[in-house]
C-alpha positions as CSV (number, residue, x, y, z in Angstrom):
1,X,-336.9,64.7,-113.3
2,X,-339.2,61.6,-113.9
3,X,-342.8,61.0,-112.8
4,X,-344.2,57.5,-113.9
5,X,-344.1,54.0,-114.0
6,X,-341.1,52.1,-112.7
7,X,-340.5,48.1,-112.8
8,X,-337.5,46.3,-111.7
9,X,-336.0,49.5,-110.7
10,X,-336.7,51.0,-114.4
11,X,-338.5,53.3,-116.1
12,X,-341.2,51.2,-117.3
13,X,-344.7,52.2,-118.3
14,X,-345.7,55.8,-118.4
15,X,-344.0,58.2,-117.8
16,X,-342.8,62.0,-118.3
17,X,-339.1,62.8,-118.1
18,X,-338.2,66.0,-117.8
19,X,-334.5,67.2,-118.5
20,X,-332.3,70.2,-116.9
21,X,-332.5,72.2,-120.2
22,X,-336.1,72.1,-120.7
23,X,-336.8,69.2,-123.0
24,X,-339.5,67.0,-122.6
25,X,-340.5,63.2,-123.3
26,X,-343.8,62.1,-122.0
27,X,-344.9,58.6,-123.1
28,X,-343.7,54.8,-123.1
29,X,-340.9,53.5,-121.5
30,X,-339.5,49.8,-121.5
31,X,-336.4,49.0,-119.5
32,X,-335.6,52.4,-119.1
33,X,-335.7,53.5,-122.6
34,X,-338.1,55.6,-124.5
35,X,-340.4,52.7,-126.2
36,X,-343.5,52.9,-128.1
37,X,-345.8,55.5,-128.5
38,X,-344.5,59.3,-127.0
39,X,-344.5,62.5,-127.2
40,X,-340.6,64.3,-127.3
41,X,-340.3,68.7,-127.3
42,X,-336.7,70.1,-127.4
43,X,-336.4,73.7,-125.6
44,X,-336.0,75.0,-128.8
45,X,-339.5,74.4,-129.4
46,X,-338.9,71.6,-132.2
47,X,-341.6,68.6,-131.4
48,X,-341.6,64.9,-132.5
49,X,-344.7,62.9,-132.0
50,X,-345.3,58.9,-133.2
51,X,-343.5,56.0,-132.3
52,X,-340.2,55.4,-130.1
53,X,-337.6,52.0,-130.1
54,X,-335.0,52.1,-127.9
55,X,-334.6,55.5,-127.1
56,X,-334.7,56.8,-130.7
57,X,-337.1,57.7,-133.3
58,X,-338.2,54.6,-135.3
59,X,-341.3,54.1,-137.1
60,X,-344.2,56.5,-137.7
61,X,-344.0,59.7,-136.3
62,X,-344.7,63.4,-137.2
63,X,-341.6,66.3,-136.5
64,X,-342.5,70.3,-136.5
65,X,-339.9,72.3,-136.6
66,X,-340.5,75.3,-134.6
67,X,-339.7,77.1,-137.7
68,X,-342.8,75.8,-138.7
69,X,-341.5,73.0,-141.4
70,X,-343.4,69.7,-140.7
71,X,-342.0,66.1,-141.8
72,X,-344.8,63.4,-141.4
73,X,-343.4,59.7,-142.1
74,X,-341.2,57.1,-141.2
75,X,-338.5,57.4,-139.0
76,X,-335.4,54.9,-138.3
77,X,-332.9,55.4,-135.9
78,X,-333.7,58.8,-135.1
79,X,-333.8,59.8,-139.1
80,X,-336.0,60.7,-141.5
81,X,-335.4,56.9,-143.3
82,X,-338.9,55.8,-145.6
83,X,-341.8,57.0,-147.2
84,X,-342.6,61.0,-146.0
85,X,-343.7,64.0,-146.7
86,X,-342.1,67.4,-145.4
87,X,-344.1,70.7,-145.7
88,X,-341.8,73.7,-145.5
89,X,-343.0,77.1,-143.9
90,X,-343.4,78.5,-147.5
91,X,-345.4,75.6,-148.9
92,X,-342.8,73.5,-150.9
93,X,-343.6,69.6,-150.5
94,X,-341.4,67.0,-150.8
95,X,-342.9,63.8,-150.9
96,X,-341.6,60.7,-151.8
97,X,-338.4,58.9,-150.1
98,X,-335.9,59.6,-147.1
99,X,-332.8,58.1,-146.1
100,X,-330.1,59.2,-143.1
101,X,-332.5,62.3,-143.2
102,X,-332.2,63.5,-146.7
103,X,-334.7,63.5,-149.4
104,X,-333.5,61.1,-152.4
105,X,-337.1,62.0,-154.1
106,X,-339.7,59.5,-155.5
107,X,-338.6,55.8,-156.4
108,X,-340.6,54.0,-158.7
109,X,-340.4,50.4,-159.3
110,X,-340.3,48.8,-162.6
């Protein structure tokens, strides 16, 4: 189900799309793709907030888990991909550098 914004026929604007299995997106679309700043909850609970380029995770955003684990940082292509910080349920930090979603720790130049 979408309620928003259309142009040319597309989802353009904003908007709030609503899927079958409870997932939510409510923020920018552009051409029909999620674009720019938005707001995305899974059923499981899980919810990403920050920035959106064609339909996928890329730039600043902040992820909580709904296991309670938060990753605040860049994103890129739907991964964890730049400079973050992710805060587990039982304190541990790891801050420093992501790529493809896995932390590669802190990179110093010289």
């Amino acid at each position: 189900i979408y309620e928003g914004d259309f142009k040319s026929g597309k989802r353009t604007g904003k908007g709030k799309y609503t899927w079958a299995n409870g997932a939510i997106y409510d923020g920018d679309f552009k051409d029909g793709k999620r674009t720019g700043k938005g707001k995305y909850t899974w059923a499981s609970g899980d919810i990403y907030e920050g920035d959106f380029k064609s339909g996928k995770r890329t730039g600043k955003g902040k992820y909580t888990g709904a296991s309670g684990a938060i990753y605040e940082g860049d994103f890129k292509d739907g991964q964890r991909t730049g400079k973050g910080k992710l805060t587990f349920p039982n304190g541990k930090i790891q801050e420093g550098f992501f790529h493809d979603g896995s932390y590669i720790g802190i990179v110093i130049n010289m």
